[in-house]
N, C-alpha and C positions, 0 to 999 in steps of 0.2 A: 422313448425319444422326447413326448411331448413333455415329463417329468424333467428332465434333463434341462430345456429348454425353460422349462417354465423359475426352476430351479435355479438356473446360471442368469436369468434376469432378474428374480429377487436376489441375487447375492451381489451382483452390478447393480443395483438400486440401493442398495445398503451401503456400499462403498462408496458412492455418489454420496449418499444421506451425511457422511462421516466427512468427504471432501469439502461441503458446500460449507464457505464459511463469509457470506454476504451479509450485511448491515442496512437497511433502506428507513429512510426517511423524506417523509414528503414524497416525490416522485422521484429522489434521488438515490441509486442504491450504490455503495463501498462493494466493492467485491475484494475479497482474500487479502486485509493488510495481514503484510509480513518482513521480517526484517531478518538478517543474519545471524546466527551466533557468534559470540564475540568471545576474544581469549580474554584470559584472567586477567591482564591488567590492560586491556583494552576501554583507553577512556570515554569513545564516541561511538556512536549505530548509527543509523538509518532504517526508516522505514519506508513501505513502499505498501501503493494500492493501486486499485481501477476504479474511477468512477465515472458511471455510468448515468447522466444526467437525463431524462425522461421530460423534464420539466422545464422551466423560466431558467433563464442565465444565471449563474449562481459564482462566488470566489470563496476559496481558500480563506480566509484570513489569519487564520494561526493554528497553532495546534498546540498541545499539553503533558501530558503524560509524569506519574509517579517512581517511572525509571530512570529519570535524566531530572538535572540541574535547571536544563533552558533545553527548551524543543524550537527549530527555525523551520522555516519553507527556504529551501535551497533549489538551484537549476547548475546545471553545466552548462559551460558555454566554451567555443571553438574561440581563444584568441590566438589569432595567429599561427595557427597549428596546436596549441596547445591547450588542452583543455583543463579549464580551472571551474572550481565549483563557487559559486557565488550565491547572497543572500537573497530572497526575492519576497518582498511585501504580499504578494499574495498570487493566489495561483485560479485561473481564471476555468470555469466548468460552460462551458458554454451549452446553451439549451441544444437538447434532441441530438450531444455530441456525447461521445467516452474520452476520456481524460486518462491516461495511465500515468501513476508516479512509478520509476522503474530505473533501475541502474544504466547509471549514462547520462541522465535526464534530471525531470522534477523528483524531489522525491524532501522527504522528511529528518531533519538532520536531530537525532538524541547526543546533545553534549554533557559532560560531564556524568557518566552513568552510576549508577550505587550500586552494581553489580551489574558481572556479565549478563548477555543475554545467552541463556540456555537453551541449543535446542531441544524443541518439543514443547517448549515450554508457551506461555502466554502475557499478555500485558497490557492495560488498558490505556489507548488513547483518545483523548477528545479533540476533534476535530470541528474550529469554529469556523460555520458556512455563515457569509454575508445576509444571506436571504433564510435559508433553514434553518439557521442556529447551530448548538452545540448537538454535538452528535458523538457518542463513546462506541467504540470499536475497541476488539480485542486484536493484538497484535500476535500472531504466530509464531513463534520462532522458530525458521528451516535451519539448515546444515548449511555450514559457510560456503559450498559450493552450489546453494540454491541459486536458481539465474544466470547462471553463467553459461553463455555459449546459446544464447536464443531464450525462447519460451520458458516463461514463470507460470503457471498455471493457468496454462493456453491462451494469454494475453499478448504472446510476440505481436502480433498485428497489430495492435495499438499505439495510435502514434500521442505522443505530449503535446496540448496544446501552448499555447503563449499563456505567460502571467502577465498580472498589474501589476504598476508601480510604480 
């Protein structure tokens, strides 16, 4: 029994070791960006992360990437009943808060792509913090049906805070 045990928690430790895919800078740590796969003549993505701010007040200012033409910081917004995704200057980390960019929400808009995004696959983005600096993450690529219907890598609880601009 105690084999058994001892056994089925290294092998849940090792699946965890495999899951964990965080980025930390400064006091500031990126947990799991990840963005959809996209079909073949699919021209735009998004990505999405959590950050988990530890530290001093911190913004978004832009972000980069070698898979897209022009990378933006985007928000949805309720007009009217209707929700439209708009441009937003920068996106605001505020200290000892979590920030999640997440479908619905803030999140990272890749225009004009040079290929799909494959799942399974990977992608590096730089992401420039006002106060941190540049910071490169890999971007995961899940299955088009990642996040839909609640929890993305047990992040449903995390609510978007306000950007600048």
């Amino acid at each position: 029994m105690l084999r058994w045990i001892l056994s089925s928690t290294l092998a849940l430790a090792a699946i965890g070791a495999v899951e964990a895919h965080e980025f930390t800078v400064g006091e500031i740590t990126i947990d799991h960006p990840w963005a959809r796969a996209t079909a073949a003549h699919q021209a735009n993505g998004a990505a999405y992360l959590v950050v988990d701010n530890g530290g001093e007040a911190d913004r978004i200012l832009g972000a980069a990437s070698p898979v897209a033409a022009r990378v933006e910081l985007h928000n949805h917004i309720d007009d009217n009943g209707v929700m439209r995704m708009r441009h937003v200057d920068s996106i605001d980390l505020p200290a000892g808060e979590t920030t999640a960019l997440a479908p619905g929400g803030l999140h990272i808009m890749l225009f004009e792509l040079g290929a799909p995004l494959v799942e399974g696959e990977s992608f590096p983005l730089t992401l420039t913090l006002e106060q941190a600096g540049d910071v490169e993450v890999e971007v995961k690529v899940e299955p088009v049906t990642y996040g839909i219907g609640g929890d993305s890598h047990g992040h449903g609880g995390h609510q978007g805070h306000g950007s600048g601009g």
